[in-house]
N, C-alpha and C positions, 0 to 999 in steps of 0.2 A: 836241452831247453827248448820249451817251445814257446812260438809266439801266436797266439790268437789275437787279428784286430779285431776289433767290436765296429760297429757304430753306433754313437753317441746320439741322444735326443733331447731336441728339448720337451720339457718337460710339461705337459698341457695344463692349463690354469682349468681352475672348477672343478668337475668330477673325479677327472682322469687325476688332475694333480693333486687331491688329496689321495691318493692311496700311498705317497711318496709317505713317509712316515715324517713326523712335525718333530725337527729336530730346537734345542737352545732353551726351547721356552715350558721348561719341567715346573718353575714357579708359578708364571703365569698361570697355566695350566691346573696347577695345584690350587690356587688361591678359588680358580671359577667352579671347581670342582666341591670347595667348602660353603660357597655362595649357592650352589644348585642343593645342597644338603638343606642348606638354612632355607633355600625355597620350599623343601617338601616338606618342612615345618611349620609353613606357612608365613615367612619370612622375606617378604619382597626384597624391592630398595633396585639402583642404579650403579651398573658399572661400565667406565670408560676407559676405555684405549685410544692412547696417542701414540702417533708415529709417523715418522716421515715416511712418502711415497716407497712400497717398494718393501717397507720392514718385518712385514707379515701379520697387519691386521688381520684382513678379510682371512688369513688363512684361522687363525683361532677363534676367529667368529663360526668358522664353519664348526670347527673341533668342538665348542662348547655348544652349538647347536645339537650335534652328533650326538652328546654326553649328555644332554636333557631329554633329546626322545627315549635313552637308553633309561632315566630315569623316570621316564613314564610320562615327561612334562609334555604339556603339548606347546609349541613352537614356531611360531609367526616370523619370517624374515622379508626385509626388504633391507634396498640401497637406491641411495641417491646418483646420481651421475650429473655430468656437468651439462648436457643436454637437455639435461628433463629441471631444471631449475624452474621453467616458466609452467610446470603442470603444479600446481597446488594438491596438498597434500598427496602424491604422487608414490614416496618413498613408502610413506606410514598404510597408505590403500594397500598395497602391493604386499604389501606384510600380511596382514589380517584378513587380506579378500583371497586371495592365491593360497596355493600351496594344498594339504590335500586335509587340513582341515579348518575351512575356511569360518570367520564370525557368524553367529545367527543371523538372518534379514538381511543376507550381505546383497539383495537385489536391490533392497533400497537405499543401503547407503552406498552403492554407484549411481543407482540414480539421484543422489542428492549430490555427489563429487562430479556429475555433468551438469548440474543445475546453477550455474551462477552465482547466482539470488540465495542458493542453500547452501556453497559451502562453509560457513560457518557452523549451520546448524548441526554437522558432523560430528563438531565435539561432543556435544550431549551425547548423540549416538551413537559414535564411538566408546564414550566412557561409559552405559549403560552397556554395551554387547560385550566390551572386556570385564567388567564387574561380573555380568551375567555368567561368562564362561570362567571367572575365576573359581565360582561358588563350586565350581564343578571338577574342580582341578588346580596345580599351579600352573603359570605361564610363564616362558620367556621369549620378549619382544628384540628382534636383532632389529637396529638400526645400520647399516655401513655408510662410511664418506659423508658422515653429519657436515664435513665442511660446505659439499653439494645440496642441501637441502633448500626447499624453499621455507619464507617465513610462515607459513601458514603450517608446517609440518613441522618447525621447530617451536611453535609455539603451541600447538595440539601435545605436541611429547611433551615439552616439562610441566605442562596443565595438566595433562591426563596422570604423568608420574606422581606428582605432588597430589592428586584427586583422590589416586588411587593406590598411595603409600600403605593403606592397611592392609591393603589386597594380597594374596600369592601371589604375584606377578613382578619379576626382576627383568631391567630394561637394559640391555648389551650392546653399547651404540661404540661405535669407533670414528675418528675425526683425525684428519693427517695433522701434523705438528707443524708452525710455521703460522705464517700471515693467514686468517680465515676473516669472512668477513664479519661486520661489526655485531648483525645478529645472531651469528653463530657462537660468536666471544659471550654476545649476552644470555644465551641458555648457559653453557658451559658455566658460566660464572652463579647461574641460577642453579642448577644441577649441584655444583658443585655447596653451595648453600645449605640446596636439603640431602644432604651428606652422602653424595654421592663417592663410591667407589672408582679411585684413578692410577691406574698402571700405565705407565710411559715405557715402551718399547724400544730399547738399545739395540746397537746392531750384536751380531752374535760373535760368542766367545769363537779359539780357535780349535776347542774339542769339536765341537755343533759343526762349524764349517767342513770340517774333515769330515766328516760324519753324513752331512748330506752329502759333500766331493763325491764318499764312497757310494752312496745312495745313486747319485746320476750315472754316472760312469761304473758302474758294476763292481768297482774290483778299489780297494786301500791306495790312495795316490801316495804316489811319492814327492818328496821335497820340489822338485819340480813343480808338481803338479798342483802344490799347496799353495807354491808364491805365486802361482797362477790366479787360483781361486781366493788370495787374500788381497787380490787388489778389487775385491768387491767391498773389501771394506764391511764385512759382517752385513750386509744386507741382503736379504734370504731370494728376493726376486734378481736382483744383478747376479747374484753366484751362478743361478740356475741356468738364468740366460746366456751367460758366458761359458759356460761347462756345455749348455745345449747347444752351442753356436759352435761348436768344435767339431772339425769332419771326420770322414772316415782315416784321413789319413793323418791326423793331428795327435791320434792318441792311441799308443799299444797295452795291450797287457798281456806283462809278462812273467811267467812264474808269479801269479794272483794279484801282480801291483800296477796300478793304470800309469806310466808314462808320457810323455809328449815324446812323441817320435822325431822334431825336429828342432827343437825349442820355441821359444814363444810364438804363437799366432801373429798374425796382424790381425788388427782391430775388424773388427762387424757390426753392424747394425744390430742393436737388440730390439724385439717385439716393443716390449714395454716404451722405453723410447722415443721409438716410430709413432707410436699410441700417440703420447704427449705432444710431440711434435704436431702430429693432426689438430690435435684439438685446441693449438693457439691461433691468435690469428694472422693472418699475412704479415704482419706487421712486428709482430714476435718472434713469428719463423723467422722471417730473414734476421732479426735481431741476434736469436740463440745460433744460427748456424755461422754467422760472421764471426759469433763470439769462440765458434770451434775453428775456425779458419784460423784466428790470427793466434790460438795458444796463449795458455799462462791467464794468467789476468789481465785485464784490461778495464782502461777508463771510458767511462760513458763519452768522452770529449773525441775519442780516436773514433769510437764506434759512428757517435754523429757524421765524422770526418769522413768515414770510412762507405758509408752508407748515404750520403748526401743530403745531413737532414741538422738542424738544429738541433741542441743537449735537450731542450724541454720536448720537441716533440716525441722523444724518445722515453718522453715518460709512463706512457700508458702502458709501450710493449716492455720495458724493465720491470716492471710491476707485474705485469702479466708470464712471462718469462719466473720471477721469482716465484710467484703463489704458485705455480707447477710446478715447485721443487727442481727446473731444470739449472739453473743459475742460481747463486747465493752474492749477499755481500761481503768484501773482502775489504775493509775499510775503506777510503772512497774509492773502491773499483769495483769489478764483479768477474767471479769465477765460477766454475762451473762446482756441483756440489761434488761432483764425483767427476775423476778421471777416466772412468768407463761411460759416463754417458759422454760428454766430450768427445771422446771417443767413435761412440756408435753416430753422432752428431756427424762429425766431420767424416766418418768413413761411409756414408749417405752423399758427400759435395763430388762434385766433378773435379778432377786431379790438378784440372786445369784454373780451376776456381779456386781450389787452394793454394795453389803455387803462387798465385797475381795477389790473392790477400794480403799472403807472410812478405813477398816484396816492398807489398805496400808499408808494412806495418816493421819492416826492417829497420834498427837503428833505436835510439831511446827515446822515450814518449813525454819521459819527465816536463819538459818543457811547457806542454800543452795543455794538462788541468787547469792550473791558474789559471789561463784565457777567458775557461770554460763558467771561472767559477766566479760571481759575483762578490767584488768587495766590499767589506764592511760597509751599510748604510747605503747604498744602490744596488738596482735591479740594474744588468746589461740592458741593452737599447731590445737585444736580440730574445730576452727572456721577457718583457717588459711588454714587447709586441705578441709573445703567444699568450702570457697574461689575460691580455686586453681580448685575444681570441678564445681563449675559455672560459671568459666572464660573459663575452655576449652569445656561446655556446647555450653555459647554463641560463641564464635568462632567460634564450628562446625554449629551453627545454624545459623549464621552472615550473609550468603549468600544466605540461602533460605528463611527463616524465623524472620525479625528482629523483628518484634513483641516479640517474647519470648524470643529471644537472648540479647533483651534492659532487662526487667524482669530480664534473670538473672545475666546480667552484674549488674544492679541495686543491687540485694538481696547480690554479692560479696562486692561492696563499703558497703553496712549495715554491714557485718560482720568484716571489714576491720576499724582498729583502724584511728585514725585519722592524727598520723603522724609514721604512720606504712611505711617501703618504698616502699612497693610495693601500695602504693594508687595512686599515679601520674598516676602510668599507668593505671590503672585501670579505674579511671577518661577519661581519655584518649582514652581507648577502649571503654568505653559509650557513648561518646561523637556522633559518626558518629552511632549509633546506635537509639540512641532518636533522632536525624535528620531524620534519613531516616523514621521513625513512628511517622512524626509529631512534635514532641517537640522540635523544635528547640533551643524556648525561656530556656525552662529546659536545655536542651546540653549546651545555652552559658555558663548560670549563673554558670553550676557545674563550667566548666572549668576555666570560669575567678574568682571565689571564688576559685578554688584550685591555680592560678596564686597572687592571691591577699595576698593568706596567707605564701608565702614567703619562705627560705628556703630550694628550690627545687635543685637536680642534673642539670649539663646542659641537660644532658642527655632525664633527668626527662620534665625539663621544655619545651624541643626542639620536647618531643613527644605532648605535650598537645594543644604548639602554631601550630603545624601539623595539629593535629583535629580540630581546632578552623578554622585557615583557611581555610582548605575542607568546615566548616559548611556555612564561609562567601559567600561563593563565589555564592550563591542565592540569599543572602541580600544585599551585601555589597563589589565590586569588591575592593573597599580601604582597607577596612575592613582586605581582605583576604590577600593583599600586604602586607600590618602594619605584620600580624601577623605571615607567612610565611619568611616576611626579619629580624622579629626581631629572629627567631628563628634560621635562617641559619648562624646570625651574633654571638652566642654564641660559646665562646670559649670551645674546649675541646669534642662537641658530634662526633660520629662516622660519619665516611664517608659515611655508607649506610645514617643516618638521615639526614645528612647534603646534601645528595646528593637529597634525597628526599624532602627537605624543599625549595631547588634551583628549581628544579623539580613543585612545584607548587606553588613557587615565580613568574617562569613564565608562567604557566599557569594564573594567576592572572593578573599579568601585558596585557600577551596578551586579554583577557575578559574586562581589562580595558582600552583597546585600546592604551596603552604605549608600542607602536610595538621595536620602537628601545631598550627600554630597556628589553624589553622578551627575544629580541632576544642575548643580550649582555649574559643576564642571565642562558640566555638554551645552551650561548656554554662554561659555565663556570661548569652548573652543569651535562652537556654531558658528559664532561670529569670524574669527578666525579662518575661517575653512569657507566663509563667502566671501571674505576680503581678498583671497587669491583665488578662487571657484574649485576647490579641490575637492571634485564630485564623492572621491573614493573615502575623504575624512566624512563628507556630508550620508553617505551611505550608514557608516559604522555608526553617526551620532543618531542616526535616524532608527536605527534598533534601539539605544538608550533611550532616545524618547520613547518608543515603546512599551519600553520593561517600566517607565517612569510613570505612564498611563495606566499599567496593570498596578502597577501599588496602588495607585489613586482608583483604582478598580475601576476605571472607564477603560470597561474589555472590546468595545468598537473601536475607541480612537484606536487603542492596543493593538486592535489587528490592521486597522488602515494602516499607522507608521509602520507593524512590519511587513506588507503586503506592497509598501512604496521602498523600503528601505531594498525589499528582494529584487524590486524592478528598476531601482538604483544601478544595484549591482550586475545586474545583467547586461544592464545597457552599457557598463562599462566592462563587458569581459571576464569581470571577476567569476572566479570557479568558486564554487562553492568548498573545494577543497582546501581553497587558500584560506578562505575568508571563515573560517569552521566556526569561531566563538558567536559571530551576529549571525550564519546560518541556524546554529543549533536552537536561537531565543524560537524561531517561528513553529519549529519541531514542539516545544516546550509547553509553549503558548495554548496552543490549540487543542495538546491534551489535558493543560490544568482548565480549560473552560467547556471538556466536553465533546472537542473535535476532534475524534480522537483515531476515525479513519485516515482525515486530513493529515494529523501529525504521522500515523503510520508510513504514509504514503510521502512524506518529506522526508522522515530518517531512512527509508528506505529507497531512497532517492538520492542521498549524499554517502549510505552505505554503497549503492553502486559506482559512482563517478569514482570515490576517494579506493576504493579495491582496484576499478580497472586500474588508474592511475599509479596505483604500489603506492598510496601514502598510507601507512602503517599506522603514523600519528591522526590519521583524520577517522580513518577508518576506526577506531579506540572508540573516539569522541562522540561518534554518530550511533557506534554501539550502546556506549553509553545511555545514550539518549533515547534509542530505540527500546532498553531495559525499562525504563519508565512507564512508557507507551502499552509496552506487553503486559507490564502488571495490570496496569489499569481496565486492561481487556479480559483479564483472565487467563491469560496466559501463561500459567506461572512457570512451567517448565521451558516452555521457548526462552522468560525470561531470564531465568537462571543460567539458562544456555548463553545467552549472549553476555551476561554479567562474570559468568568465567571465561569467556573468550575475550573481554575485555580488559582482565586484570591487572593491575599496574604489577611492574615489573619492578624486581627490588631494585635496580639502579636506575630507578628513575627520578630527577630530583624533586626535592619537596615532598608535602604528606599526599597529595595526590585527593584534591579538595573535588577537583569535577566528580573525579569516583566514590568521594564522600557523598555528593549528594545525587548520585545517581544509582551505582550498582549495589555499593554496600549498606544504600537505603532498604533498596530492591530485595539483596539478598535477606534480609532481616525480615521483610513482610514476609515474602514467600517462603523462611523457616517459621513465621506465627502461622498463618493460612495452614499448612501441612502437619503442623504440630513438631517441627525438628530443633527440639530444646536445644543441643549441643550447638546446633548453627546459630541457632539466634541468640547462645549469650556468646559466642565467638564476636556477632557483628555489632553486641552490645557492648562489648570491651573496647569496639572501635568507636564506637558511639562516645564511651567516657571519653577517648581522647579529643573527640571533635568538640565535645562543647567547651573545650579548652584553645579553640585554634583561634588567629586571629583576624579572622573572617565572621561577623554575625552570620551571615547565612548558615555557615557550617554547622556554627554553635547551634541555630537553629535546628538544623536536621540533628545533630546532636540530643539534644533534650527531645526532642517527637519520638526519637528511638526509642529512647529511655524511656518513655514514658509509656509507646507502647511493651516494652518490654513487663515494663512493671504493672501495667495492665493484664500482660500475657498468664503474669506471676500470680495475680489476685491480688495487689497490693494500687488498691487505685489512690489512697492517699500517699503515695512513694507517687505514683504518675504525676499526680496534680501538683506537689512538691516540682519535681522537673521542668514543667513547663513555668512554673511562678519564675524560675530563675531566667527563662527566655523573657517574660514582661518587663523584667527589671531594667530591659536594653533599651535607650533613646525611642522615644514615641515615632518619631519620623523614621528610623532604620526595622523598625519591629515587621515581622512579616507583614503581607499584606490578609493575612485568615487568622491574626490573632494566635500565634504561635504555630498553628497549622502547615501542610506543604501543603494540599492540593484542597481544594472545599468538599469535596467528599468525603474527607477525616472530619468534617464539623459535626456529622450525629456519635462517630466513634468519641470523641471528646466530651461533647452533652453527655453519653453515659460513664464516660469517668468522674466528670463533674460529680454527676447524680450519685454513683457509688460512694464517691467522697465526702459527701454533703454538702459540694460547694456549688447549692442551687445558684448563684450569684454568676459564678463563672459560666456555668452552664446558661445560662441567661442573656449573659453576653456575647457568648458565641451563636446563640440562635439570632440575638438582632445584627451582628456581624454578618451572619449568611442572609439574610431577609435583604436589608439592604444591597444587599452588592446582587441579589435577584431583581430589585426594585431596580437599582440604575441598569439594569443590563437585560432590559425584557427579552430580545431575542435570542436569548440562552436558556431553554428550558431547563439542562442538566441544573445550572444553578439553581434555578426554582425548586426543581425534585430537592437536591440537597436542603434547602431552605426547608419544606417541605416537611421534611426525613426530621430534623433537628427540630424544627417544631412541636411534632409529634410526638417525638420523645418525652418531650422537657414538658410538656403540659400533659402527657399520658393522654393521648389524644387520638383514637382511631380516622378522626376525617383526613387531617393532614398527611397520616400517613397514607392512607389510599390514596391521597392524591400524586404523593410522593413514589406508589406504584404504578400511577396511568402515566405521570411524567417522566416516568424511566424507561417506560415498554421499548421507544425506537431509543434508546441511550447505548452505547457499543460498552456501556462502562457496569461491565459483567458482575463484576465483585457488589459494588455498591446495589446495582438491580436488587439482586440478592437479599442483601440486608435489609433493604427496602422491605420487600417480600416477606424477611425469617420478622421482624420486627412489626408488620401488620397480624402475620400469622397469631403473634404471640399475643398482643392485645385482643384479636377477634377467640382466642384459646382461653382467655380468662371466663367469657360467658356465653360464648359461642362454639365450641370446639370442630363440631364438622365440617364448621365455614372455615375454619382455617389453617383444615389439613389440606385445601388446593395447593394456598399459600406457601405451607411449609413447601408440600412436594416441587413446587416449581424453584423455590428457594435454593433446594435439595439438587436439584437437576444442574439450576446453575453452579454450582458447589462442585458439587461432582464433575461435570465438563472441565472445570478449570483446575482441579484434583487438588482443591483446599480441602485435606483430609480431614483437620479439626474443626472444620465448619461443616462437614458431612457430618459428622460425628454428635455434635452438639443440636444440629436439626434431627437429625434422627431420634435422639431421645426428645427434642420435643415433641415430636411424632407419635413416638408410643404414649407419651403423657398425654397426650390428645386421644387415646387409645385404638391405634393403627398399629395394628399387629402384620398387615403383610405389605407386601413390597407398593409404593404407589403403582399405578395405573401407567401399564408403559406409553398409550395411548397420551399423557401428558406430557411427554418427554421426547425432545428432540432428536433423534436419532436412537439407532436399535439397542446401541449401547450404551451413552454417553459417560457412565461412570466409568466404564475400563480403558485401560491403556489399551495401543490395538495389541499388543503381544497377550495381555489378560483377555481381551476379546477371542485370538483366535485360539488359546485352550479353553472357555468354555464354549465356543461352536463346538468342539471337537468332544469332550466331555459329553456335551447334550446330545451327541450321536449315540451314547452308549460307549466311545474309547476309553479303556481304563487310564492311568498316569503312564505307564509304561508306553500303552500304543501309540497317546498323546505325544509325549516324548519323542519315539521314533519318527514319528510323524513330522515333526518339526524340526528334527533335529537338535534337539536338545535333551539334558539330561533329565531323569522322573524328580529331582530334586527341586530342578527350575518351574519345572510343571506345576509341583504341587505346592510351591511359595506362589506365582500364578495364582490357583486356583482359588489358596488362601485367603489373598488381597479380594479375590472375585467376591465371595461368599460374602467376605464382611462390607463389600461397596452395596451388592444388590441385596443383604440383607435375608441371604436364606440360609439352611442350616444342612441342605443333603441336595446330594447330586439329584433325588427324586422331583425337591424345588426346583432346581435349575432348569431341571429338564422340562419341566412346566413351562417358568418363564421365558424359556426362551420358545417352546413352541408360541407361547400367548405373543411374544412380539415379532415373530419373524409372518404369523397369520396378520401384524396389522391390527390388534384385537387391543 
């Protein structure tokens, strides 16, 4: 018989340790294996893996990696880490920028992932470079440690997956099992929605274990060898590590079967571990290693004891300690998940340090919980006092930081009895703190579960219905009224709550377009709010007066109060982050009357504060508002861009009224403008349900959908219908444009009118815009619109050219436009050569802002004017202005003579992409052969 020892290794993670062969997981395996088939059918969709630390995600993310280049896919990976949490989109870059075939343009969008200001913009570009490389292939996108992600990368993946569901493209993200945080719960729970793919990862059977046993150790273990390797408990990283942590003198093989030469090891530190162990903090450490010192289970009550610290301050490292898989709970105690990490925990303590713990900890413990633990209906003196220190934690932190300011509002209500009196408030103070980071849905349920359970101060109650409504007023304008009047109407709260609960009663009502009652309400709680000088009520009502002066269309006063209301708020500290719904009116303001770099220059002012600060909920809301802005400029794909980066979230409560009247306004023009039928009756089916909510406003923006929808349709007596049902709403609440959103839509409505033959209406939306130019002479925009509707409704060329000299300096691109195509058209009736300038500059603007079916429709006025070739580049803004720059830089390249192939090579991308490019080129500029192009583009690169 002979004996050969070996020595044992452990086994190297990443390269080295895939060649180890992937034992247990043959189904798994089998399933991604029918998922990569359905890809090369062109059959996307999303699959997830869960798993506790350790179970062999990453290893099958690798494997299905492997198995998709074999299948010809090409294959983007990244992973998150718990370091790189504060790098935005950090995971999803490192996927698609890396690796060795990285996205098209990928210089620019690193330069937009260093630009501050731009990462937002990434998702459009993003989802345009993955669509782009779909057409050319299938893809699969590997996600790892989705638990690690930041929000900004978990909200680009389930946008771009849900964007790009029709695409080849299958998304393979893995997230460890266990506590994750609130945003990662809420993709999962969104993912899983749009029917996502989910395998949970058990530990492995005891064929699998044997199987790698023999794998590490060269040689079939024996019964020894097994109960060795089963106290890992089927987890594929512990096995490896405890079979690699075995020396040379630990293990024989003999006659083909590996051995323990002396029986069981003592314990070792394993890598993994040691990892985890680094990466808590001071405060954790010591927590998990005491928790390996004293064995068994243990109560939090010993460990404070033990460790010289209070049970509550030991709440952040418990917590922290659990979400790393290193400690679990064990009814009220906590143990370690595994006896091998325990283990490698305490075989890391000094001998000496262990010995003095288990002394300490000698004897039974029973005694001690109860001490520990607050009885019915009181907080201890001792929990009651860190309380009180994590309340005034998060307050100081409230304003810069609500991430951690929610935490420890959070960890106060844990320590806080249950009908202790100070929980209302407390309640109350978390409330607008898990809004602003996301968890709305969390915010409501606390608040309406601490309203449901009864019992409450007026006091108590009047602060909670305060918070609830602030949180409404993104979801739910009704929502925010209900619960704002029910609380102003409780007998007995103070004057300051009562003043403030009037205070954003009308804020509410004005948002929900019930102007006469805002305004009843803001001179009731005006008074209110100077009887005790509560600047910060006097700030909020001072917006409502505001928005009360644009109904009554005096757009000076309108902007003095919000111009006094901002320097209110500043003087008092207020962030614009907090105060988001009377921030947004100024944003608002300035674009519905024309000021519309001003308004840029504010949403993109509270988009910065509300990102550096991590408010997730503010950030939403300024997007929101920014979607507005860009339409109005021309912008339509920026716009887009931020109207899906702002998307309500399915758990989010309420219909989600602010995104009624801002993105999925938005999204609907900019499906009319481009001609994308299927989107715009998508946002028209959201439109039926708006003019059903119980907000006028909504209804408002409801029926203008509709109406332009059925405009869109060729059905203008279906439009004019639509809006008759917005008149029918109280005179005082009716928009302040006579159904309309912005005055700009007044010539768009004169010609429904006029299609419809209800010269009457049409009629009266021209003296509607006239007047509200007359009270408001230094707004020219208003005058051009006046102008514009003029023109129309009397077929009238003066007005309208005056309507084109008062648009020249206007930033409000679309409308210039019209202006323009609609002069064009009356000087085409008897004048035709005068008013192909017209069109073409009509056309230019058109084309910049890539409203494809307004290209399309001045073009053939074009030719009916009989202009057979391209206008005059010489009249046109820049060398290209119709192309995208990706359309721009295939025809440079084209017009050198490069065929589609060389083009191709050239940019890296496929002759398929090129020649859909080239496509779009021809039909923007209007020529018919590469011979044209090559013309035009020498005529404008000469300046000619």
């Amino acid at each position: 018989m002979s004996v050969n020892r070996v020595t044992t290794r452990t086994v190297p993670e990443g390269p080295a340790r895939a060649r180890t062969p992937l034992r247990g997981r043959d189904a798994e395996l089998a399933f991604i294996e029918e998922r990569l088939d359905a890809l090369g059918r062109g059959e996307g969709g999303i699959i997830r893996l869960e798993g506790p630390a350790g179970i062999g995600r990453s290893r099958i993310l690798a494997e299905a990696a492997a198995a998709a280049r074999g299948h010809g896919t090409r294959v983007y990976e990244g992973a998150a880490d718990p370091d790189g949490q504060f790098v935005p989109l950090g995971p999803l870059l490192e996927a698609v920028l890396s690796g060795e075939e990285p996205l098209a343009d990928a210089q620019r969008l690193r330069d937009l992932a260093t630009a501050p200001g731009q990462r937002f913009w990434l998702l459009q570009e993003l989802g345009d470079r993955l669509r782009e490389a779909a057409r050319n292939g299938p893809l699969l996108v590997v996600l790892d440690d989705l638990q690690w992600c930041d929000d900004l990368t978990l909200l680009t993946f389930h946008t771009l997956a849900a964007g790009l569901a029709s695409h080849p493209i299958l998304w393979l993200v893995a997230v460890r099992s266990g506590t994750v945080p609130s945003g990662v719960r809420t993709t999962l729970d969104r993912i899983r929605q749009a029917g996502a793919h989910e395998r949970v990862l058990g530990p492995l059977d005891g064929r699998a274990v044997a199987r790698i046993t023999e794998d590490v150790l060269g040689a079939p273990p024996d019964a020894g060898v097994l109960r060795l390797a089963h106290r890992a408990e089927g987890v594929p990283r512990l096995l490896v590590e405890l079979l690699g942590s075995l020396g040379e003198e630990a293990v024989t093989i003999d006659d083909g079967t590996a051995r323990l030469a002396a029986g069981p090891p003592a314990p070792r530190e394993l890598p993994s571990v040691a990892r985890r162990l680094d990466q808590l903090s001071d405060e954790a450490r010591e927590l998990v290693r005491t928790t390996a010192a004293v064995g068994g289970t243990v109560t939090v009550a010993l460990l404070a004891e033990l460790l010289g610290r209070s049970s509550a301050a030991l709440i952040t490292a418990v917590r922290e300690s659990l979400d790393a898989d290193l400690l679990a709970e064990s009814g009220d105690r906590l143990a370690f998940r595994h006896d091998l990490i325990r283990e490698a925990v305490e075989a890391g303590l000094p001998l000496s340090l262990r010995q003095a713990l288990s002394r300490q900890d000698a004897g039974p413990q029973t005694g001690r919980a109860p001490a520990d633990t607050a009885a019915a209906g009181t907080t201890p003196p001792g929990d009651r006092a860190e309380a009180d220190r994590l309340r005034a934690e998060a307050a100081e932190l409230a304003a810069t930081a609500p991430g951690p300011a929610a935490e420890r509002s959070l960890q106060a209500l844990e320590l806080t009895a249950a009908d202790a009196p100070e929980r209302p408030r407390i309640v109350a103070e978390t409330i607008p703190l898990l809004w602003q980071t996301g968890r709305a849905a969390q915010a409501r349920d606390l608040g309406t579960s601490a309203l449901a359970a009864g019992g409450l101060a007026a006091e108590d109650e009047a602060f909670l219905r305060l918070a609830l409504a602030r949180l409404a007023v993104q979801f739910d304008f009704s929502e925010a009224v209900r619960q704002a009047r029910a609380g102003a109407e409780l007998p007995g709260t103070s004057p300051t709550t009562r003043g403030r609960l009037l205070a954003m009663l009308a804020v509410g009502l004005s948002m929900s377009g019930e102007h006469a009652a805002a305004e009843r309400v803001a001179a009731d709680a005006w008074e209110t709010a100077a009887r005790v000088g509560d600047r910060t009520a006097e700030a909020t009502l001072t917006t409502v007066r505001s928005a009360v002066s644009f109904h009554r269309m005096d757009l000076a006063e309108a902007f003095r109060q919000a111009e006094r209301s901002a320097a209110l708020a500043d003087a008092l500290g207020v962030s614009t982050s907090l105060w988001v719904p009377e921030a947004l009116w100024h944003a608002l303001l300035a674009n519905t009357t024309g000021r519309t770099a001003e308004a840029l220059a504010v949403a993109e002012e509270g988009i910065r504060v509300a990102r550096e600060q991590g408010r997730t909920a503010a950030t939403r809301m300024w997007l929101m508002t920014r979607t507005r802005v860009l339409l109005e400029t021309g912008r339509l794909s920026d716009a887009r861009a931020d109207a899906e980066a702002a998307s309500p979230a399915a758990g989010d409560p309420g219909p989600g009224n602010l995104a009624d009247v801002t993105l999925r306004y938005v999204m609907l023009r900019v499906a009319l403008h481009t001609g994308d039928r299927r989107t715009a009756e998508a946002y028209a089916a959201e439109a039926r349900r708006m003019r059903s909510d119980g907000a006028p406003v909504v209804r408002h923006f409801g029926a203008w959908m509709l109406a332009l929808m059925a405009d869109f349709e060729g059905r203008p007596d279906r439009a004019m219908a639509e809006l008759d049902a917005v008149m029918t709403s109280p005179a005082a609440d009716r928009p302040a444009y006579a159904g309309l959103i912005d005055p700009a839509d007044a010539p768009a409505l004169v010609r429904m009118a006029l299609r419809a033959g209800r010269h009457e209406r049409a009629a009266r939306a021209v003296a509607l815009a006239e007047t509200r130019a007359v009270l408001n002479p230094g707004l020219p925009f208003l005058a051009a619109t006046a102008a514009h509707a003029r023109g129309l409704l009397d077929n009238d060329l003066d007005p309208l050219m005056r309507a084109v000299r008062l648009y020249e300096d206007c930033p409000r691109v679309l409308a210039r436009a019209s202006a323009l195509e609609d002069a064009g058209r009356k000087l085409a009736a008897t004048r035709k050569p005068e008013a192909v300038p017209y069109f073409e500059k009509a056309l230019a603007l058109y084309a910049r802002a890539g409203a494809e079916r307004d290209v399309a429709r001045v073009r053939r006025r074009l030719r009916a004017a009989g202009v057979r070739r391209r206008p005059s580049p010489a009249r046109l803004d820049g060398a290209w202005p119709e192309l995208t720059p990706a359309e721009t830089r295939v025809v440079r390249l084209v017009a050198r003579g490069l065929t589609n192939q060389q083009a191709a090579e050239h940019l890296s991308l496929s002759p398929h992409t090129v020649g859909t490019h080239l496509r779009r080129a021809f039909t923007k500029l209007d020529v018919t052969s590469r011979a044209d192009l090559t013309r035009l583009a020498r005529h404008r690169d000469d300046g000619a």
